[in-house]
N, C-alpha and C positions, 0 to 999 in steps of 0.2 A: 548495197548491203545484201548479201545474201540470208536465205530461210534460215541458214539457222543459227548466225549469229543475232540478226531479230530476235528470235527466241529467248535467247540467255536473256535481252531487257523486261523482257516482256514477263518471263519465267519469274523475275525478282520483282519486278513490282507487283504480282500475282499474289507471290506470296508476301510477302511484306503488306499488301490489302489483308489478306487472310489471319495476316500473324495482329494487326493491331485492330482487326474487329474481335478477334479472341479476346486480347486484351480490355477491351470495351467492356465485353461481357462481363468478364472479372468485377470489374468495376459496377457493372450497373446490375448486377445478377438478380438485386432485391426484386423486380420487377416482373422478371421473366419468372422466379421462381413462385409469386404471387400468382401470375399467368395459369403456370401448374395445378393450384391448390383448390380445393373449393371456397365458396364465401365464408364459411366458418371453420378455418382450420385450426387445426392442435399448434402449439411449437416444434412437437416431437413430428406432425407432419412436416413442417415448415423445414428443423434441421434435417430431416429425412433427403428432404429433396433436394436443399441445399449442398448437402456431403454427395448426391450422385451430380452437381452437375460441375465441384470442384474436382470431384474426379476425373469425370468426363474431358472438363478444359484441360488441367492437368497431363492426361495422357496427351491430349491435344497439343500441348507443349511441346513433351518430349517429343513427339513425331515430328515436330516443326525443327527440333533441335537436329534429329537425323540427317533430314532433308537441307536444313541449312549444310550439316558439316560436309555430305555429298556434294553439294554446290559449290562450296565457298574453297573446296581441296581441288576443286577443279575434276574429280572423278566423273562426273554427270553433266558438267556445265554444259561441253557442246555435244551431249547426247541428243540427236532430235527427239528420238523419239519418245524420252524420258521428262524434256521438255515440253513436249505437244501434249504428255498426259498432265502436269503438274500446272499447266498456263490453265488445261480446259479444267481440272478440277479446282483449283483455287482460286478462278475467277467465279466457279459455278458456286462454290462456299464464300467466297465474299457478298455476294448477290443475296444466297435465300440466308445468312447470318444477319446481315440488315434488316432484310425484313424481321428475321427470329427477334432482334433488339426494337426497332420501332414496332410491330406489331404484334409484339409479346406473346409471341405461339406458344404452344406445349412444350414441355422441357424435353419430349421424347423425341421429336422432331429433330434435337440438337445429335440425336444418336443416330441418327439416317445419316445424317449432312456429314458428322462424325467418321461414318462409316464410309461413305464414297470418295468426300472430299480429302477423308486425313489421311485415312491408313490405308488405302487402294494408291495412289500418289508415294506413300514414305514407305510400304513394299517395295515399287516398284524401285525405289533407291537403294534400298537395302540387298537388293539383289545385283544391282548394277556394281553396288561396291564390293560387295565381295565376290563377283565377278573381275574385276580391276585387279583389287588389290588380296582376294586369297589364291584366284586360280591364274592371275598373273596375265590376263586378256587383256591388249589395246585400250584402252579410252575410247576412241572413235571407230 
């Protein structure tokens, strides 16, 4: 099996790690979002912080949805080197996300990880596809 069909497995259960600790979060957000707050907070704190990090996941989503429709159209699939960034950042966001849920970090923390793991990775799609498919370039 060569390098970079390995990849395409690897690339999808990366993110598919990524995509269902998001979903975790959704779920279990009371927590984290308590994490944030001080020991006596307001509720207008609480929904405060709550509505940034529905947003936060949210975009989180949409990104996911990019990157999946890049994938799944086959436009990226055996791109290496689109693959080599999306395996190394989505396994780097499944790792410090776990911790983020078991060890209830700061809500800001989730805007770093955010920031490397989502939208550096569904750029890097977002270019590839309209590479493909507006300026009419190769796949491979």
């Amino acid at each position: 099996m060569s390098v970079i069909n390995s990849l395409v497995p690897a690339r999808f259960l990366t993110l598919t790690a990524h995509l269902v600790i998001v979903i975790t979060i959704f779920w279990s957000r009371d927590n984290n979002i308590r994490a944030c707050l001080p020991l006596d907070f307001t509720d207008e704190q609480y929904r405060n912080e709550e509505t940034r990090l529905v947003i936060a996941l949210s975009v989180t989503l949409g990104l996911f949805a990019v990157e999946l429709i890049g994938f799944f159209s086959g436009v990226t699939m055996f791109k290496s080197n689109q693959g080599l960034l999306s395996v190394a950042a989505h396994c780097t966001a499944s790792v410090c996300l776990s911790f983020f849920v078991f060890q209830q970090w700061e809500c800001w923390t989730y805007w770093i990880i955010f920031a490397f793991c989502s939208v550096v990775p569904a750029l890097g799609e977002l270019v590839q596809i309209v590479a493909v498919l507006g300026l009419k370039k190769k796949p491979m």
